[in-house]
TORKELUM-272490 format. One record per residue (C-alpha): x, y negated, z; residue number from 0; residue in one letter. Coordinates in nm, 4 decimals. Each point is the difference from the previous one (the first is absolute). Example, Ala and Ser with C-alpha at 12.3 -4.5 7.8 and 13.67 -1.06 7.14 Angstrom:
BEGIN
NODE      east     north        up  pos  code
NODE    1.2300    0.4500    0.7800    0     A
NODE    0.1370   -0.3440   -0.0660    1     S
REM end
This chain:
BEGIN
NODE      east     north        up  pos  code
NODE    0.0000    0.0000    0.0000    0     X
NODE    0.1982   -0.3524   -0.1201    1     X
NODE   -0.0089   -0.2235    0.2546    2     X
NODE    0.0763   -0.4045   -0.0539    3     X
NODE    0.0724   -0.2447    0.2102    4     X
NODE   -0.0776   -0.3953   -0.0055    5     X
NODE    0.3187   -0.2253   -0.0176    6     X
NODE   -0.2001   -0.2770    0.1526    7     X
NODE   -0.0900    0.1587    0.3521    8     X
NODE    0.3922    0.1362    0.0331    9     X
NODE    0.1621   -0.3754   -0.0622   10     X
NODE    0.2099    0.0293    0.3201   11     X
NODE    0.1930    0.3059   -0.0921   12     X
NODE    0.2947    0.0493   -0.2057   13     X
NODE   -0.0873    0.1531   -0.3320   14     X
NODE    0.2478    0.2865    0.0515   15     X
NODE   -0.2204    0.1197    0.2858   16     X
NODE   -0.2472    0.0554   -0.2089   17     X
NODE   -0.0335    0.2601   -0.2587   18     X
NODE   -0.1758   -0.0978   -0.3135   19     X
NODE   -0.1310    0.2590   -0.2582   20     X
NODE    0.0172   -0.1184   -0.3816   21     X
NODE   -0.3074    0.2577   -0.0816   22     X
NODE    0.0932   -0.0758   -0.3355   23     X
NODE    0.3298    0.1919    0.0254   24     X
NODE   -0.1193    0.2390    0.2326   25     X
NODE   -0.2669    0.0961   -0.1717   26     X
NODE   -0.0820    0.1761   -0.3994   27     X
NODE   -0.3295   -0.2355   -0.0056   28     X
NODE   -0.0635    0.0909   -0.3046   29     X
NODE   -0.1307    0.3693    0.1780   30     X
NODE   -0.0654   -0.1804    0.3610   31     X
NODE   -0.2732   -0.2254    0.0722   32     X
NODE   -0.0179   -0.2009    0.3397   33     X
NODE   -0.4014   -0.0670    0.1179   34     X
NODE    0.0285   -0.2602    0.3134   35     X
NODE   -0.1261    0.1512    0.2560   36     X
NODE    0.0171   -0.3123    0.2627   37     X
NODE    0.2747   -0.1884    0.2756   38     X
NODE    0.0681    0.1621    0.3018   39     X
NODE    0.1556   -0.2396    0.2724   40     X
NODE    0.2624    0.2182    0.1882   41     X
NODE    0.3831   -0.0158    0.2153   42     X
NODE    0.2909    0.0917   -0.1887   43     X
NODE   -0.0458    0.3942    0.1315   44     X
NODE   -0.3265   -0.0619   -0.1987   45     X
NODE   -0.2463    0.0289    0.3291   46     X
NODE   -0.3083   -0.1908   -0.1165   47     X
NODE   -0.1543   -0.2691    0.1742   48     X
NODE   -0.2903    0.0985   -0.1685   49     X
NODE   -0.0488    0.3295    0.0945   50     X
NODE    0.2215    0.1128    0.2521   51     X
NODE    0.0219   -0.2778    0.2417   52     X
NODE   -0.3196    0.0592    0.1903   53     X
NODE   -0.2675   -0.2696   -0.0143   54     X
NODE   -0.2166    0.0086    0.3321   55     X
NODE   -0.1938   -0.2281    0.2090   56     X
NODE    0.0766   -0.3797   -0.0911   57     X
NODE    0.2304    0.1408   -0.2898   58     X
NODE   -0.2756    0.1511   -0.1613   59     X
NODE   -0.2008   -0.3640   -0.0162   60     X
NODE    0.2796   -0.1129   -0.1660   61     X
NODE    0.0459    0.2245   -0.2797   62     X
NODE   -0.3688    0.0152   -0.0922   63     X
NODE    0.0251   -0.2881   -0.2469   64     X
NODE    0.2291    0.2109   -0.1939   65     X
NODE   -0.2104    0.3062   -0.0053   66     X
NODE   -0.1346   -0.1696   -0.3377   67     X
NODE    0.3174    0.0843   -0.1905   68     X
NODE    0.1114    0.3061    0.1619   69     X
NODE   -0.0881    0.2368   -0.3157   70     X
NODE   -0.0537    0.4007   -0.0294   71     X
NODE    0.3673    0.0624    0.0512   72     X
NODE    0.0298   -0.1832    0.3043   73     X
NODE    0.1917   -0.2444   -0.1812   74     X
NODE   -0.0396   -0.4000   -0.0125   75     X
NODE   -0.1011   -0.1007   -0.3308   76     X
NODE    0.0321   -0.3783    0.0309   77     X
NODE    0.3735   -0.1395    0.0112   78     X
NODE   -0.1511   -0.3221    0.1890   79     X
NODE   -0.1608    0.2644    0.2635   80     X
NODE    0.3153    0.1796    0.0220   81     X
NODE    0.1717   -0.2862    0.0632   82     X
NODE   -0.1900   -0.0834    0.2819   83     X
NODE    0.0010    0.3841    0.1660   84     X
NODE    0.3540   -0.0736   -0.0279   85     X
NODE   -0.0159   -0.2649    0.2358   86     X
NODE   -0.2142    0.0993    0.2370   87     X
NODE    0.1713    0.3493    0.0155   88     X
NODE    0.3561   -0.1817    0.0950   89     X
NODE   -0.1831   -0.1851    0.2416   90     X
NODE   -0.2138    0.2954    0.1811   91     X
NODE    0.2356    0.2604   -0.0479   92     X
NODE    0.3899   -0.1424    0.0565   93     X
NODE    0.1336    0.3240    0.0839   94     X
NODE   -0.0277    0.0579   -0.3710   95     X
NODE    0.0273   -0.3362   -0.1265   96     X
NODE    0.0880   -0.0938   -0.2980   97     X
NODE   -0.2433    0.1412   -0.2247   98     X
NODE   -0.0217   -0.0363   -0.3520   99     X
NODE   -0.1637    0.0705   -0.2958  100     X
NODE    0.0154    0.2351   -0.2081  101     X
NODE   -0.1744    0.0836   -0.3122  102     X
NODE   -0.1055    0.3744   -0.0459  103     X
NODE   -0.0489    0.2202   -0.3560  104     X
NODE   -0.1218    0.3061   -0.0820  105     X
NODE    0.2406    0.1475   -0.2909  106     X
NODE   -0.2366    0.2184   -0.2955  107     X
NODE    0.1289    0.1164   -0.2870  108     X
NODE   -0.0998   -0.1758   -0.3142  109     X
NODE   -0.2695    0.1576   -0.2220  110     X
NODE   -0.0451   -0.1467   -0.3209  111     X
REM end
């Protein structure tokens, strides 16, 4: 499953902490399709803040106005949104913090 990451949310790193996949080289795309499948806001070890950092009581009243673009995959489909889970997931959860985003695919072979 390709995973990317947004430059914009990682601006006080140094780039060669980071890896950075060319899919292009990585990938024969001329067999591979990628289908977006949504963000997921998670640590570096890739813990999610949106499903694996346990949302109860007052926790839970905050993430309902995101419920709206958490999709079928458990995935936020809004970059805006995910921004925001971002956040509120360094802020509620330091132990973990920072989270980022990252953008998940689901990798089918090409049928034409």
């Amino acid at each position: 499953m390709p995973v990317t990451d947004y430059r914009r949310f990682f601006n006080h790193l140094d780039n060669s902490e980071i890896y950075w996949p060319n899919w292009n080289q990585c990938l024969n795309t001329d067999s591979i399709q990628l289908n977006f499948l949504g963000y997921d806001i998670a640590d570096f070890m890739l813990i999610s803040g949106v499903s694996n950092c346990g949302y109860g009581g007052n926790d839970r009243k905050l993430f309902e106005q995101y419920i709206p673009f958490i999709n079928e995959y458990g995935l936020v489909s809004d970059l805006d949104a995910a921004d925001s889970i971002r956040k509120l997931s360094n802020q509620r959860v330091t132990e973990h913090a920072p989270f980022y985003i990252f953008g998940i695919y689901e990798l089918k072979e090409r049928v034409d």
